[in-house]
N, C-alpha and C positions, 0 to 999 in steps of 0.2 A: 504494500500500500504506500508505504513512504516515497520507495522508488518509482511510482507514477506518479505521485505530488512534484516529485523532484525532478521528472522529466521534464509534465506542465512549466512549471516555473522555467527551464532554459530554453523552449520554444517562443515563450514570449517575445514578442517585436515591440520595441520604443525606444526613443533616445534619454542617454545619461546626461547626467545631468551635466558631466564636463563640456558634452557635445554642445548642450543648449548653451552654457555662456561663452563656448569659444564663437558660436554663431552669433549672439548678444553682442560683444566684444568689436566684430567685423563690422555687424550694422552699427554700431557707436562710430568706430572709426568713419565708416565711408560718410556718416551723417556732418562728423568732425569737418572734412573734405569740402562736401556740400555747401554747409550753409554759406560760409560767408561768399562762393562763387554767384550764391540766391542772391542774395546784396550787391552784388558785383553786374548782374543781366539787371536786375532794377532799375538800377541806376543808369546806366544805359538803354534803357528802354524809356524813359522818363525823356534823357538829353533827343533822341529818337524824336517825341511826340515834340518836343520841343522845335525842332529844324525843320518838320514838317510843317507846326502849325505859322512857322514864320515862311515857307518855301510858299505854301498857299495864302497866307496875306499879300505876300509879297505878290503873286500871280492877279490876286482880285484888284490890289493899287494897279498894277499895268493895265488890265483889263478899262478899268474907271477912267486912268487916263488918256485908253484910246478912245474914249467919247465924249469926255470933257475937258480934255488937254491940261490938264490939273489931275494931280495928285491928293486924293482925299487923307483924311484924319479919321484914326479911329481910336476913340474913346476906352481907355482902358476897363478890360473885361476879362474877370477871371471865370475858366470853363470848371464843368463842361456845359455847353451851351453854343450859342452864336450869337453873334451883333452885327447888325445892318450898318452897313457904312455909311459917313456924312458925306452928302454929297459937295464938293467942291464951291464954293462959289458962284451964281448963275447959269451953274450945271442944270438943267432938269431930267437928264436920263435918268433911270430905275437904277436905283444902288444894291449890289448882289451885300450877300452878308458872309460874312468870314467865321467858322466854324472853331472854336475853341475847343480841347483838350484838357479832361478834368486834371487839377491842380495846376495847369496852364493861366496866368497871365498875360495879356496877350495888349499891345499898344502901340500905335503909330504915330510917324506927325508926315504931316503933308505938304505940298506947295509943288514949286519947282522939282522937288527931289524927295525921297520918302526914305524913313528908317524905319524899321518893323522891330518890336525889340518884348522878346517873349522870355517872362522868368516862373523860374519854379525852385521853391526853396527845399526840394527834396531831389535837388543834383548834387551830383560830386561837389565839393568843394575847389572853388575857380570855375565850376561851370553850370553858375546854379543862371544865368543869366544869355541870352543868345541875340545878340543883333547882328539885321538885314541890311544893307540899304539899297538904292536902286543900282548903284553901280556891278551889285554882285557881291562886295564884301563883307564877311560873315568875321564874329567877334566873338567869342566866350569871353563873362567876367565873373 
């Protein structure tokens, strides 16, 4: 009788308990690995939404000032959301609106020449800040 009890018990399948914290141990480390890379795409993903939402200001000023020859202003507006642009001076065309990015900032000024300049205080450090202007030159500060 003993000796079929004592079979039972060594056909048993399960893992030891060393096996489970050595497996424990592996997922700690690669989590170790991880996260701060998580922080690392963030952040980067942020500067991302950032150079977009000034690439597309920048695209609706040009746009504006192919029909009013003026470059409009637009009123600072944090996303997410959008804001309808001012029109120019004596302009009466339809002014499109410029789509903002939540935690985006988003603000211009107008005239002869335009700066687009969009911040978010959840960038990198130096690049919590991004300006456009019409000539093409792009700024982090």
């Amino acid at each position: 009788m003993l000796k079929t009890i004592h079979r039972m018990q060594r056909n048993q399948k399960g893992f030891t308990l060393v096996e489970l914290l050595i497996v424990i141990a592996i997922i700690a480390i690669l989590a170790a690995i991880a996260i701060p890379q998580f922080a690392s795409y963030r952040a980067r993903g942020i500067e991302a939404s950032m150079v977009a939402d000034a690439k597309n200001a920048a695209t609706t000023m040009e746009a504006v000032f192919a029909d009013c020859q003026a470059y409009p202003a637009i009123s600072s507006t944090t996303g997410p959301g959008s804001v309808t642009v001012t029109a120019p001076g004596g302009c009466s065309a339809t002014m499109p609106t410029v789509n903002v990015s939540a935690g985006n900032t988003l603000s211009a000024t107008g005239g002869t020449t335009f700066t687009v300049t969009v911040a978010n205080p959840n960038g990198r450090s130096g690049r919590t800040t991004h300006t456009l202007n019409n000539a093409g030159a792009t700024t982090w500060s």
